[in-house]
C-alpha positions as a Markdown table, in Angstrom:
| # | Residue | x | y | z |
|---|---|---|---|---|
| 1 | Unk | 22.5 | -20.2 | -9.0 |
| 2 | Unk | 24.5 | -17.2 | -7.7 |
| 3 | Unk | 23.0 | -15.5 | -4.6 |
| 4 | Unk | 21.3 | -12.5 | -5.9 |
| 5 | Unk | 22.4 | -9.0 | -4.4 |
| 6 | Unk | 20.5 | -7.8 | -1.2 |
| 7 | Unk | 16.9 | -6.2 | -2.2 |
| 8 | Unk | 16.8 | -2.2 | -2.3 |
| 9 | Unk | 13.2 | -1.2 | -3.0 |
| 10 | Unk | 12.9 | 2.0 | -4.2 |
| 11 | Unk | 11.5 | 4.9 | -2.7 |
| 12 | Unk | 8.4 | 5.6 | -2.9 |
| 13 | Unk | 5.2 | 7.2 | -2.0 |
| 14 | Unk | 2.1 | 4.7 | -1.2 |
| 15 | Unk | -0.8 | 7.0 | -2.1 |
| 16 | Unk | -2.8 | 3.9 | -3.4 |
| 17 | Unk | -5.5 | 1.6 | -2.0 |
| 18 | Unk | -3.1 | 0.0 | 0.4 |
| 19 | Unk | -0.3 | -0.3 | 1.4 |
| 20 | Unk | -0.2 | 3.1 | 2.6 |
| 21 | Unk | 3.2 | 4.9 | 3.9 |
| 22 | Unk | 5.1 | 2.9 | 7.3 |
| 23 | Unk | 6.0 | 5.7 | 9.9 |
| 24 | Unk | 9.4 | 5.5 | 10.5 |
| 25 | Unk | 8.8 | 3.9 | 14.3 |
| 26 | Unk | 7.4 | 1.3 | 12.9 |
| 27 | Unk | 10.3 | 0.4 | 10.6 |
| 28 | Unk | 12.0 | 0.0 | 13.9 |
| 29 | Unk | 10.0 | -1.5 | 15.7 |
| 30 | Unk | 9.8 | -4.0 | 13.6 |
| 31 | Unk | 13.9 | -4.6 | 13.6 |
| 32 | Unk | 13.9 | -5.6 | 17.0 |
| 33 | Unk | 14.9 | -8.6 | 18.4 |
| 34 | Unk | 12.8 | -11.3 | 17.6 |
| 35 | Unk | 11.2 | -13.5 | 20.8 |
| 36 | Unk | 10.2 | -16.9 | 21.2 |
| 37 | Unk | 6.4 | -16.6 | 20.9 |
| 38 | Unk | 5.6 | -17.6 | 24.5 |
| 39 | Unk | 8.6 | -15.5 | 25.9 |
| 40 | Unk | 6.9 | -14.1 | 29.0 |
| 41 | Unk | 8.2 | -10.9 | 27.5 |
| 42 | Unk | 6.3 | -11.7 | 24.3 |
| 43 | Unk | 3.0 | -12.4 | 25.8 |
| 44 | Unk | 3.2 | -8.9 | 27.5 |
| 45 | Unk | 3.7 | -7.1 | 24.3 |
| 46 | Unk | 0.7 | -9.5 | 23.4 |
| 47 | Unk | -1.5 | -8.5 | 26.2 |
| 48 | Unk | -0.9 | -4.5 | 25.6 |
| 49 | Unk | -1.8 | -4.6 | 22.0 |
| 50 | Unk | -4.8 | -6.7 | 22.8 |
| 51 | Unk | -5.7 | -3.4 | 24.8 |
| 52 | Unk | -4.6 | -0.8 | 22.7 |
| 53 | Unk | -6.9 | -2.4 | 20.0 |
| 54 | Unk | -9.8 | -2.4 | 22.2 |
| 55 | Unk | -9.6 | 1.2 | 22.5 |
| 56 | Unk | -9.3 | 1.6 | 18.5 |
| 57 | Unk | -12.0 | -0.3 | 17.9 |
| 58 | Unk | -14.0 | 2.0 | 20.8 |
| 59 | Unk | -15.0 | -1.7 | 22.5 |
| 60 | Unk | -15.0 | -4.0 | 25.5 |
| 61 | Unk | -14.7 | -7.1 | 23.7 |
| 62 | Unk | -12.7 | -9.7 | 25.4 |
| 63 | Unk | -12.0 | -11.4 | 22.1 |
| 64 | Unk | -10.3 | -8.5 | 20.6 |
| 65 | Unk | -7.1 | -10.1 | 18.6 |
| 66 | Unk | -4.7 | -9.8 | 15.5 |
| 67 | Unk | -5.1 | -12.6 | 13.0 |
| 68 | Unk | -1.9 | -13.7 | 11.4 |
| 69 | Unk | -2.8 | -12.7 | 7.6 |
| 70 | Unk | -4.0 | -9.7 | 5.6 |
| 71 | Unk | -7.3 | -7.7 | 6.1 |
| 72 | Unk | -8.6 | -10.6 | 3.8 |
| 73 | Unk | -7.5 | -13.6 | 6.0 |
| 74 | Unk | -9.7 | -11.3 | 8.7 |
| 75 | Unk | -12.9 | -11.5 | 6.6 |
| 76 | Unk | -12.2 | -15.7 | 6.5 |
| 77 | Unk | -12.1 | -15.6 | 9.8 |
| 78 | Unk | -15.3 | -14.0 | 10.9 |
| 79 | Unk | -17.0 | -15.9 | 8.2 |
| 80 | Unk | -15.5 | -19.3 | 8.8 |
| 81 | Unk | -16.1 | -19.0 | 12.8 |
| 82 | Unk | -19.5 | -17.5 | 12.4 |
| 83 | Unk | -21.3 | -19.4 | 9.6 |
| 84 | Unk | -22.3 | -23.2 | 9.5 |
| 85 | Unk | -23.5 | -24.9 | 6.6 |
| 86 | Unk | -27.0 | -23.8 | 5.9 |
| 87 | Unk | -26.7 | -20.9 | 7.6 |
| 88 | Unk | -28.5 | -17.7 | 5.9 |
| 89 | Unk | -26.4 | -14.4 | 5.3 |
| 90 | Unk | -27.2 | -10.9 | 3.8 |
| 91 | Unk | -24.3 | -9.3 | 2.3 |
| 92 | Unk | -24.4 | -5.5 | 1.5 |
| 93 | Unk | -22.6 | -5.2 | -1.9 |
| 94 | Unk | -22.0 | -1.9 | -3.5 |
| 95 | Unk | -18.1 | -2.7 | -4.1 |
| 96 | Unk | -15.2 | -5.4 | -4.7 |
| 97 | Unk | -14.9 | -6.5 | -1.1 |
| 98 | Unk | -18.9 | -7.0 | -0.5 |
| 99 | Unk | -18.6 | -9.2 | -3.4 |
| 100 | Unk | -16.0 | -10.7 | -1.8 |
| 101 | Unk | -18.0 | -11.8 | 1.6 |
| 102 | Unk | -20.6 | -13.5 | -0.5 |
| 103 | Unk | -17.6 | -15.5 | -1.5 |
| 104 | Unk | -16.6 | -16.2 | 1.3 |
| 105 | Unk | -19.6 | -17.0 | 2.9 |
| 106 | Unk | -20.7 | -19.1 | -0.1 |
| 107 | Unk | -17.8 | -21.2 | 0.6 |
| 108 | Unk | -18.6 | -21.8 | 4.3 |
| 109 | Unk | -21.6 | -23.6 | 3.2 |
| 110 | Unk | -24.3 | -20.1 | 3.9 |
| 111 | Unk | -27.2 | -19.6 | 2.0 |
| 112 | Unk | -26.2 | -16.3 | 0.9 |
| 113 | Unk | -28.7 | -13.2 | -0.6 |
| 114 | Unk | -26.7 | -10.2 | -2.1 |
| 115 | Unk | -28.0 | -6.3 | -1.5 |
| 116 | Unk | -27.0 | -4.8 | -4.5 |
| 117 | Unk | -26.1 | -1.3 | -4.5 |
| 118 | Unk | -24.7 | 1.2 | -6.9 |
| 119 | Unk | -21.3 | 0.7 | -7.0 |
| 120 | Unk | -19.9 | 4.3 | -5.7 |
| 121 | Unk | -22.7 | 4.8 | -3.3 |
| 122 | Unk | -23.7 | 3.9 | 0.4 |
| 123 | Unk | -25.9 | 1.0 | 1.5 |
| 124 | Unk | -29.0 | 2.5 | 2.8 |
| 125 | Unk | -31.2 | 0.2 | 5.8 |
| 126 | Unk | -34.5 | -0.1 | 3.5 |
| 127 | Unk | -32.2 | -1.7 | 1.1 |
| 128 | Unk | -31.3 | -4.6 | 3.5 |
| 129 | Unk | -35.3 | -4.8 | 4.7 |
| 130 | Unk | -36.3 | -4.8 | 0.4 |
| 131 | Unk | -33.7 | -7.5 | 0.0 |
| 132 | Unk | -34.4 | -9.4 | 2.8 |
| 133 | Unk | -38.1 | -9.6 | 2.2 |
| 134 | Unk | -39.2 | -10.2 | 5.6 |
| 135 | Unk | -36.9 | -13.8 | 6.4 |
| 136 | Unk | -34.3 | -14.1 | 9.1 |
| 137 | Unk | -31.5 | -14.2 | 8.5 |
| 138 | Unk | -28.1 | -15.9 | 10.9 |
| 139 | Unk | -26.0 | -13.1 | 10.2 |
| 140 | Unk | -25.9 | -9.3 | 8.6 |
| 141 | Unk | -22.6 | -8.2 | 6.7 |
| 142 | Unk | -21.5 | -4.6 | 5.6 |
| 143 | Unk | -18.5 | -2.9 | 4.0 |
| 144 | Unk | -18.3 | 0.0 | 6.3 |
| 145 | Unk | -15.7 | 2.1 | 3.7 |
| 146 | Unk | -15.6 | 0.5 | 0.5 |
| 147 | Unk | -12.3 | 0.3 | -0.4 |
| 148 | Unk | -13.2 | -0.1 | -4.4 |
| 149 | Unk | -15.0 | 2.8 | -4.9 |
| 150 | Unk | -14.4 | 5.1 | -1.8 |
| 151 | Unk | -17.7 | 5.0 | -0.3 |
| 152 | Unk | -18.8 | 4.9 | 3.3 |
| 153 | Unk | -22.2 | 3.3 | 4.2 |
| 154 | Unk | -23.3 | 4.3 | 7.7 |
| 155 | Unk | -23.2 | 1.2 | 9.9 |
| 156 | Unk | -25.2 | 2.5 | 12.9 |
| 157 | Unk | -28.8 | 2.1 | 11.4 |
| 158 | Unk | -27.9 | -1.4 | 10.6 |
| 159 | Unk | -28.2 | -3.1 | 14.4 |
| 160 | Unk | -31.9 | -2.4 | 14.5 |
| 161 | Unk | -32.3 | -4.1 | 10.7 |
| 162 | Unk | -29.9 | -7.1 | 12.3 |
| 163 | Unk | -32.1 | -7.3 | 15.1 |
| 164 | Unk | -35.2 | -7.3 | 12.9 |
| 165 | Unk | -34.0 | -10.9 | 11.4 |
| 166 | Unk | -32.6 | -11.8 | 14.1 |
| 167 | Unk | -28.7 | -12.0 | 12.9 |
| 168 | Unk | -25.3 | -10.8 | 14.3 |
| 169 | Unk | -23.9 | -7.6 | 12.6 |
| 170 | Unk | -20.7 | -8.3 | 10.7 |
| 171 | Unk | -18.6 | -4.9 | 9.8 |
| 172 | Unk | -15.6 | -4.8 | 7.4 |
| 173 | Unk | -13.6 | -2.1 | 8.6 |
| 174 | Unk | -10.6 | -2.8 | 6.4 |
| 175 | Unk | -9.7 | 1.2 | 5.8 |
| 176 | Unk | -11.7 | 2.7 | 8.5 |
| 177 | Unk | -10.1 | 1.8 | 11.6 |
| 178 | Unk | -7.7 | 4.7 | 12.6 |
| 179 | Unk | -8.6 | 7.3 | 9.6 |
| 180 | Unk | -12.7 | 7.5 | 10.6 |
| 181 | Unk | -14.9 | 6.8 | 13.2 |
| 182 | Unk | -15.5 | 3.1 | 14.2 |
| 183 | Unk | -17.5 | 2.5 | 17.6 |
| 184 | Unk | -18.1 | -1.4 | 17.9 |
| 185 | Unk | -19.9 | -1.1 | 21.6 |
| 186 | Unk | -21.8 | 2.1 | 20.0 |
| 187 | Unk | -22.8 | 0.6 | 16.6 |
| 188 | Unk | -24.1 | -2.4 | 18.5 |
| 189 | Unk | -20.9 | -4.5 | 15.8 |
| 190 | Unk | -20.9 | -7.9 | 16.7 |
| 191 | Unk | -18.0 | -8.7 | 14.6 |
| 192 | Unk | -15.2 | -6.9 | 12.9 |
| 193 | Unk | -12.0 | -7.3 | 10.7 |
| 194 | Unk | -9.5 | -4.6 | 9.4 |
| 195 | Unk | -6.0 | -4.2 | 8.4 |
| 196 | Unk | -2.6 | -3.3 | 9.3 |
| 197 | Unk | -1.8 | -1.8 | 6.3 |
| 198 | Unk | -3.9 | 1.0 | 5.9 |
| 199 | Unk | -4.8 | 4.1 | 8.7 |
| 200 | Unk | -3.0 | 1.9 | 11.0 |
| 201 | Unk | 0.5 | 2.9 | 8.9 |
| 202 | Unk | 1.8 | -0.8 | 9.2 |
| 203 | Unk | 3.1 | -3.3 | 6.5 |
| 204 | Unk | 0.6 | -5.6 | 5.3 |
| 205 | Unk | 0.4 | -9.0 | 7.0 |
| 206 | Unk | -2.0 | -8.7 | 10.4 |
| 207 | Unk | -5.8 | -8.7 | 10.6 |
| 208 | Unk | -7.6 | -7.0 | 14.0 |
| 209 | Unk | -10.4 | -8.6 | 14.7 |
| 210 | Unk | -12.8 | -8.5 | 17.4 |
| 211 | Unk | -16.0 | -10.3 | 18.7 |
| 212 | Unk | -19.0 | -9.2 | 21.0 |
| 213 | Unk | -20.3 | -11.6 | 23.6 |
| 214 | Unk | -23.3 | -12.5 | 21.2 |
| 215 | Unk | -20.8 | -13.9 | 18.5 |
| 216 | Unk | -18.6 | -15.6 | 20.9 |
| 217 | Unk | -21.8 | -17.2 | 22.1 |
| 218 | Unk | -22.6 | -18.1 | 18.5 |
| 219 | Unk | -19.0 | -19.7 | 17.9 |
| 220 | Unk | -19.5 | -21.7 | 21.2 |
| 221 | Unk | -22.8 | -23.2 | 20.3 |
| 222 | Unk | -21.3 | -24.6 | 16.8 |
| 223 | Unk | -22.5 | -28.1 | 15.7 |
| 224 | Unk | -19.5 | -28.5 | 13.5 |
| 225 | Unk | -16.1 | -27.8 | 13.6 |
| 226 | Unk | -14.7 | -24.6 | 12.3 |
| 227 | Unk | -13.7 | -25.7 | 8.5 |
| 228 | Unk | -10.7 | -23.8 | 8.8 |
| 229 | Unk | -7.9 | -25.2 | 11.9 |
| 230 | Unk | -5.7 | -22.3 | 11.7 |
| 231 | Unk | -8.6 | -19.3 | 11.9 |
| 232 | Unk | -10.5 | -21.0 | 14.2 |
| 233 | Unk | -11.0 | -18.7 | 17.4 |
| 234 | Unk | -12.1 | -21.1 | 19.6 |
| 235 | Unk | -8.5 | -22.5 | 19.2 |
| 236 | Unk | -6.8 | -19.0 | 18.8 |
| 237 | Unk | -8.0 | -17.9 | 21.7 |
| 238 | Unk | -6.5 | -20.0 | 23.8 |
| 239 | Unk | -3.7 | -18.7 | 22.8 |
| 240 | Unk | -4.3 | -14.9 | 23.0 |
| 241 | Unk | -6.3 | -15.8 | 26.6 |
| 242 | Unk | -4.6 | -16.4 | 29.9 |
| 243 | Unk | -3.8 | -20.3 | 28.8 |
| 244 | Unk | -1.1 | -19.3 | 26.5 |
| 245 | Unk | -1.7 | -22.3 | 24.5 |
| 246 | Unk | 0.2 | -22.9 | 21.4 |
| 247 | Unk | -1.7 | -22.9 | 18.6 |
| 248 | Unk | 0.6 | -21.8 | 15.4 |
| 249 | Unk | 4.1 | -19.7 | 15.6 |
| 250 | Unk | 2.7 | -16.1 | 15.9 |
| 251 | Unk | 4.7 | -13.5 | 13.4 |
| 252 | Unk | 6.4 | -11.9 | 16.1 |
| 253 | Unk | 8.1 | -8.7 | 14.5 |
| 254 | Unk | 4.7 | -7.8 | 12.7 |
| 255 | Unk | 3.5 | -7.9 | 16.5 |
| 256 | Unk | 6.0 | -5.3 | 17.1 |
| 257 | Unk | 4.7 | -2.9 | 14.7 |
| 258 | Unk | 1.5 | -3.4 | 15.3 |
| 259 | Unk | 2.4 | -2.8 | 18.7 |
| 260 | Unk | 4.3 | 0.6 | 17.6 |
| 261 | Unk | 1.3 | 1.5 | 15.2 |
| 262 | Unk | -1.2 | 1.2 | 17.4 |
| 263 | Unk | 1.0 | 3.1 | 20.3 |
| 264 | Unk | 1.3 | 6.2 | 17.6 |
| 265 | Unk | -2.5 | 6.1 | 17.0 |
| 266 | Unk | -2.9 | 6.5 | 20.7 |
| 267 | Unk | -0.3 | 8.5 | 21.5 |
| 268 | Unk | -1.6 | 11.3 | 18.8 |
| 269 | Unk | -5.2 | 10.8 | 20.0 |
| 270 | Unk | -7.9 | 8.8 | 17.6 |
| 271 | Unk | -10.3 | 12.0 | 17.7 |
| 272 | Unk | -7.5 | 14.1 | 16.2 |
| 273 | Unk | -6.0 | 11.4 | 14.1 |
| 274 | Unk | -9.6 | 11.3 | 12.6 |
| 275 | Unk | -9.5 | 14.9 | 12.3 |
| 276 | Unk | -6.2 | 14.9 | 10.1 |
| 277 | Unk | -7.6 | 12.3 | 8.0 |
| 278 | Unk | -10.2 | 14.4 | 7.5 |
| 279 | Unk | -8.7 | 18.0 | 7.1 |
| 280 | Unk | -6.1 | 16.2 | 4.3 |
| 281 | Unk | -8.4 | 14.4 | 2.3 |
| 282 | Unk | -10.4 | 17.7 | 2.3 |
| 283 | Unk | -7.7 | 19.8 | 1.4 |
| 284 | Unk | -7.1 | 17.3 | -1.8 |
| 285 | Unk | -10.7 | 17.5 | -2.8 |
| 286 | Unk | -10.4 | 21.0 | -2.8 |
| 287 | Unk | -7.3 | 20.5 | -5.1 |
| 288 | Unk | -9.0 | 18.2 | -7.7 |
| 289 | Unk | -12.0 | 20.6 | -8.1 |
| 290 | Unk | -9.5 | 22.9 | -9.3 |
| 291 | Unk | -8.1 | 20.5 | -12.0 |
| 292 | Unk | -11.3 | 19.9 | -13.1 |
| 293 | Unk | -11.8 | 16.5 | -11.8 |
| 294 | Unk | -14.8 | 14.7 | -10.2 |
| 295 | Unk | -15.4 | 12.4 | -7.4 |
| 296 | Unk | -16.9 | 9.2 | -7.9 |
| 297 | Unk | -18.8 | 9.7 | -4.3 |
| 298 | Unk | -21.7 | 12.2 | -3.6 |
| 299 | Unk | -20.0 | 14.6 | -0.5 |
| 300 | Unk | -22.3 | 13.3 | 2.4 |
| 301 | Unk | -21.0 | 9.3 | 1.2 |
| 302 | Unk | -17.6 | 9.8 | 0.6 |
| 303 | Unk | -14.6 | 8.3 | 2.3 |
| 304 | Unk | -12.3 | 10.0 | 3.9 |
| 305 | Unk | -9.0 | 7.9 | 3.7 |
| 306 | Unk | -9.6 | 6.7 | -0.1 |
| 307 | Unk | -10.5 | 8.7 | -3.0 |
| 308 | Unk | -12.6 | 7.6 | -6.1 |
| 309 | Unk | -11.5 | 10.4 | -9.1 |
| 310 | Unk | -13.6 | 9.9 | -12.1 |
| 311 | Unk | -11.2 | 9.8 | -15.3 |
| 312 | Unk | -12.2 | 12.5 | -17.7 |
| 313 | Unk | -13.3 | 11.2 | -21.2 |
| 314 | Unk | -10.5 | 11.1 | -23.1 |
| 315 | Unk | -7.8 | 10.8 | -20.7 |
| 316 | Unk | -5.8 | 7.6 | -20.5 |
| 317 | Unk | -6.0 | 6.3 | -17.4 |
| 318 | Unk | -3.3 | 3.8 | -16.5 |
| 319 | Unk | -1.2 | 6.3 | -18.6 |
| 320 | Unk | -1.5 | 9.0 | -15.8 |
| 321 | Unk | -0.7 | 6.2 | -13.2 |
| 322 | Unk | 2.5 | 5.0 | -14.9 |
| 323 | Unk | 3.3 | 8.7 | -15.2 |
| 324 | Unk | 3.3 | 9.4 | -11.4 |
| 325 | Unk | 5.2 | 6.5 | -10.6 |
| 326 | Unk | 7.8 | 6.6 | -13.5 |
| 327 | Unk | 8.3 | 11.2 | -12.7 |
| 328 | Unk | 7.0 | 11.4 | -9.2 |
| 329 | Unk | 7.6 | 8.4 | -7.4 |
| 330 | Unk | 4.4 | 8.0 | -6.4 |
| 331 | Unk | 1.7 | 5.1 | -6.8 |
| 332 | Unk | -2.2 | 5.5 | -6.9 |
| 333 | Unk | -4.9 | 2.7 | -7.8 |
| 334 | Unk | -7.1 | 2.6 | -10.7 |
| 335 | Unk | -10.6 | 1.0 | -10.8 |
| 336 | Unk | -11.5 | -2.3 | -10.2 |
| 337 | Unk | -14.7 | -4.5 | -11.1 |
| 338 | Unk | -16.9 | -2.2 | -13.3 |
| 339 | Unk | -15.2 | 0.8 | -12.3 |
| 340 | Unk | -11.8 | -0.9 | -14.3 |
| 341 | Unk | -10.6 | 2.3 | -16.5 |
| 342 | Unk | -12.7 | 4.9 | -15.3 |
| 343 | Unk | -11.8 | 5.7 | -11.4 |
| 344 | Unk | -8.4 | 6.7 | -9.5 |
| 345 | Unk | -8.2 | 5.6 | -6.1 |
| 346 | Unk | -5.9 | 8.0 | -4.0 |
| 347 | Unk | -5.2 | 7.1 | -0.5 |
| 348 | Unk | -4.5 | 9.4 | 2.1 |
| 349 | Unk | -3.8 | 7.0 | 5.5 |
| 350 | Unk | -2.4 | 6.7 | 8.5 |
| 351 | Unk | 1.5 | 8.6 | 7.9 |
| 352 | Unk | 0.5 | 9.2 | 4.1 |
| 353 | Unk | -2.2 | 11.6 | 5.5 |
| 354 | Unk | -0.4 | 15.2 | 5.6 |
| 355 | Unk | -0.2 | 18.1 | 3.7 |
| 356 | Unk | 2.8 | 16.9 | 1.8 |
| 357 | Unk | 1.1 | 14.2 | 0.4 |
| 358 | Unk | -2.0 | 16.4 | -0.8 |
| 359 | Unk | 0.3 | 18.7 | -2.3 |
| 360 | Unk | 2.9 | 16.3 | -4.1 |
| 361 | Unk | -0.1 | 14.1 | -5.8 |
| 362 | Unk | -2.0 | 17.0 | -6.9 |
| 363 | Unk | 1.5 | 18.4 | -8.7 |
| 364 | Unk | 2.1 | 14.8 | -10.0 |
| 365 | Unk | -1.9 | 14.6 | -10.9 |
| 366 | Unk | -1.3 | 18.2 | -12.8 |
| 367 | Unk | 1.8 | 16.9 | -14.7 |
| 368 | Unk | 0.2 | 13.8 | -16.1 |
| 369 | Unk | -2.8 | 15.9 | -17.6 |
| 370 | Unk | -0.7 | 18.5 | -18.6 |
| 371 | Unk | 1.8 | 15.5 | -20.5 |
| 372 | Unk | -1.9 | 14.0 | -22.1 |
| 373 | Unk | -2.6 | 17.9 | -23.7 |
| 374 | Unk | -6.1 | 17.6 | -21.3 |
| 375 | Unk | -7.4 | 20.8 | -20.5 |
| 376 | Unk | -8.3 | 22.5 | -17.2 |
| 377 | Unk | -10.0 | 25.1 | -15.8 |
């Protein structure tokens, strides 16, 4: 065959689930030169976002690490590293991606009992006690912000029910980290997993983990081998440590926007990077109330980066999406699971949380009503 022309994406803005918008710095960053992966050079870049992530996760873990993979390949690798065959695990499930880590667990071999929740609400504690029924339990696992339906369960409560049945605390924190609060040492988190591509304001394709003392005890004290070779931390580590073993080739440019991601998080402060998720996402509720939409979450349960919109009766739903991509350029989610046809999902993270952003997607959300004859208030 003929070579095909070079790519040109078009522009547009990422106000869905994920990916959210790149800041320009991080297009950059990742042009540079590329390193060999044990380039002295390399392993200090290495070491300072190994630091720079301990300070957005708000912990002193020494296993604090990107994963090569998405936000995904970060749940694996909690799961795979932390659960043996036989092991017992409670999985709060109010959403896609706590659906997900019974999966996942499942297929590491755990004895798995799902806390069901109302899809669109939090995960209260009782819950996990009701579920639980008094047993123990290896380890606890929650969906901090749900990225399916825009709720936030409060993962604070949860250490004292994880110490109740004796299990590690497992926290997805997918599109938390950098758009809301997340404070591992606080929280008592003994694991946690997130992506690049949300707050963070990174391309897809890293996953941030980290790992208390407690869990890295409970990966040493293994009987089997990890199933999986190439998420195994006890291998990784090596790596990330001060042997500088090789263990696979790491994706050197996505370190370098990482790097750059995590430099801009810092650099604009995570209190007031939280603060600007917050203001914006406000500001856009505001908006919608005005259109005459609802949210999907109550106000005290809601998400900040990611908004659930419930689609009024009537209204065609993926018509209003195709409508904002096709006039404005710009892409939003739609349901998934049970929600599939009757929610939005608007994300407002990392650069794609301004006031430019509010404003343009409300316009765009206004138009596509307006072009369906819906009306407002």
């Amino acid at each position: 065959m003929n070579a095909p022309k070079p790519i040109s994406p078009p522009e547009r803005l990422l106000l869905g689930p994920g990916p959210s918008p790149t800041a320009p710095s991080i297009y950059d960053a990742l042009a540079k030169r590329t390193l060999g992966h044990l380039d002295p050079a390399f392993l200090a870049i290495m070491d300072e976002i190994r630091a720079m992530l301990r300070a957005v996760f708000r912990t002193k873990n020494a296993m604090t690490m990107p994963m090569s993979g998405t936000g995904s390949a970060g749940m694996e690798t909690c799961i795979v590293n932390l659960v043996e065959p036989g092991d017992r695990v409670l999985v709060g499930v109010n959403g896609v991606f706590g659906t997900r880590l019974c999966e996942v667990a499942r297929r590491a071999g755990a004895e798995v009992t799902a806390v069901e929740g109302e899809w669109g609400r939090a995960l209260e504690p009782d819950a996990f006690r009701k579920a639980a029924g008094g047993a123990k339990f290896d380890v606890l696992c929650v969906v901090h912000a749900e990225t399916s339906t825009g709720a936030r369960t409060d993962v604070a409560p949860l250490r004292a029910v994880a110490d109740e049945m004796g299990a590690l605390l497992l926290v997805d924190c997918v599109t938390s980290l950098g758009g809301i609060p997340v404070e591992l040492d606080a929280w008592g988190v003994d694991a946690a997993y997130s992506g690049t591509q949300k707050c963070l304001a990174c391309p897809p394709g890293l996953a941030p983990i980290s790992f208390s003392e407690r869990a890295v005890a409970r990966l040493q004290a293994r009987k089997q081998p990890v199933q999986s070779w190439y998420l195994d931390l006890s291998l990784i580590a090596s790596y990330w440590g001060t042997e500088r073993v090789y263990h696979h080739t790491a994706p050197i440019n996505m370190l370098y926007g990482l790097h750059e991601a995590l430099r801009l998080v810092l650099d604009e402060g995570l209190e007031a990077r939280w603060q600007r998720h917050e203001r914006n996402a406000r500001a856009f509720w505001d908006g919608l109330a005005k259109l005459g939409l609802e949210l999907a979450a109550p106000a005290d349960e809601r998400l900040v980066p990611l908004t659930a919109i419930r689609v009024p009766e009537d209204v065609d739903e993926l018509a209003v999406r195709k409508h904002l991509l096709e006039h404005a350029n710009i892409e939003i989610g739609g349901g998934l699971g049970p929600l599939k046809g009757k929610v939005w999902r608007v994300g407002l993270m990392g650069h794609g949380s301004s006031p430019e952003s509010v404003a343009r997607c409300l316009a765009a959300l206004e138009a596509a009503l307006d072009a369906q004859g819906v009306r407002r208030p």
